[in-house]
C-alpha positions as CSV (number, residue, x, y, z in Angstrom):
1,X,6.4,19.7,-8.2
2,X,8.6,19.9,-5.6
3,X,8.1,17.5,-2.4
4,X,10.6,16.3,0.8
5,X,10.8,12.7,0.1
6,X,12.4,10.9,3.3
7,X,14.4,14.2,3.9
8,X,15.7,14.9,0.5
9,X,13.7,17.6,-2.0
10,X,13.4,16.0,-5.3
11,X,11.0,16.9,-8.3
12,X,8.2,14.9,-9.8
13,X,5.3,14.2,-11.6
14,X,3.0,12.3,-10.0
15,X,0.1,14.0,-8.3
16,X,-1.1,11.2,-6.3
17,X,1.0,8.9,-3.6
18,X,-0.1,5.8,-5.6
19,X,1.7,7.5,-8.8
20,X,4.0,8.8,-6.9
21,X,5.3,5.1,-5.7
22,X,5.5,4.5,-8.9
23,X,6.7,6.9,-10.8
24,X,9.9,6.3,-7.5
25,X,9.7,2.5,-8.5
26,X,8.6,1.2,-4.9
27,X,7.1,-2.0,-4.7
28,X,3.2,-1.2,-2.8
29,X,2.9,-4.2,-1.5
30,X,5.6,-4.0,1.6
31,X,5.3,-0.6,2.6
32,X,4.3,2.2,4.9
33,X,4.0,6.1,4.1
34,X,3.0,9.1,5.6
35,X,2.3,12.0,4.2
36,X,3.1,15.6,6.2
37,X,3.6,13.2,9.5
38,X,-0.4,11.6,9.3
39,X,-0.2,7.9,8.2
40,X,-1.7,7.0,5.0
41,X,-2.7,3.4,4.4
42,X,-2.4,1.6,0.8
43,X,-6.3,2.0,0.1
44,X,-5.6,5.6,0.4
45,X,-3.1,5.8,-1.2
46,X,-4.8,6.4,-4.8
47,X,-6.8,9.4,-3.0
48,X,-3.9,10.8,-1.5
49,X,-3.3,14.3,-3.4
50,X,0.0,15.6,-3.6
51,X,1.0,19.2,-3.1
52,X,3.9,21.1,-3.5
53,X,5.9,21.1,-0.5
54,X,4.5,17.8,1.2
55,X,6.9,16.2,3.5
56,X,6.7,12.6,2.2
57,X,7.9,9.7,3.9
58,X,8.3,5.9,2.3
59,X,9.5,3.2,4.7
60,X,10.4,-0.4,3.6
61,X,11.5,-3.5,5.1
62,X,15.3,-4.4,5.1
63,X,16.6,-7.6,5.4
64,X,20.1,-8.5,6.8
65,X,21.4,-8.2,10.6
């Protein structure tokens, strides 16, 4: 399916969030993600049903300054 992934279309699989953080190779444990502009929290995650379309957005810490 198709899905806008921090602005950029890309195609996957996954039909969760969870799968689809790791099917993109994110580590869960530091990150925040929305889904269509609504917050979804790591417990959700796993519940979160994807659909073609969805404006998805993953955002991770950086280090450096």
């Amino acid at each position: 399916m198709k899905l806008i992934i921090n602005g950029e279309s890309q195609e996957v699989t996954s039909a969760t969030l969870a799968l689809l953080l790791e099917e993109l190779a994110y580590d869960h444990d530091f990150l925040a993600t929305a889904r269509n502009g609504d917050l979804v929290t790591a417990e959700d995650r796993s519940a979160c049903q994807l659909q073609s379309g969805d404006r998805i957005e993953i955002l991770s810490p950086m280090q450096g300054g």
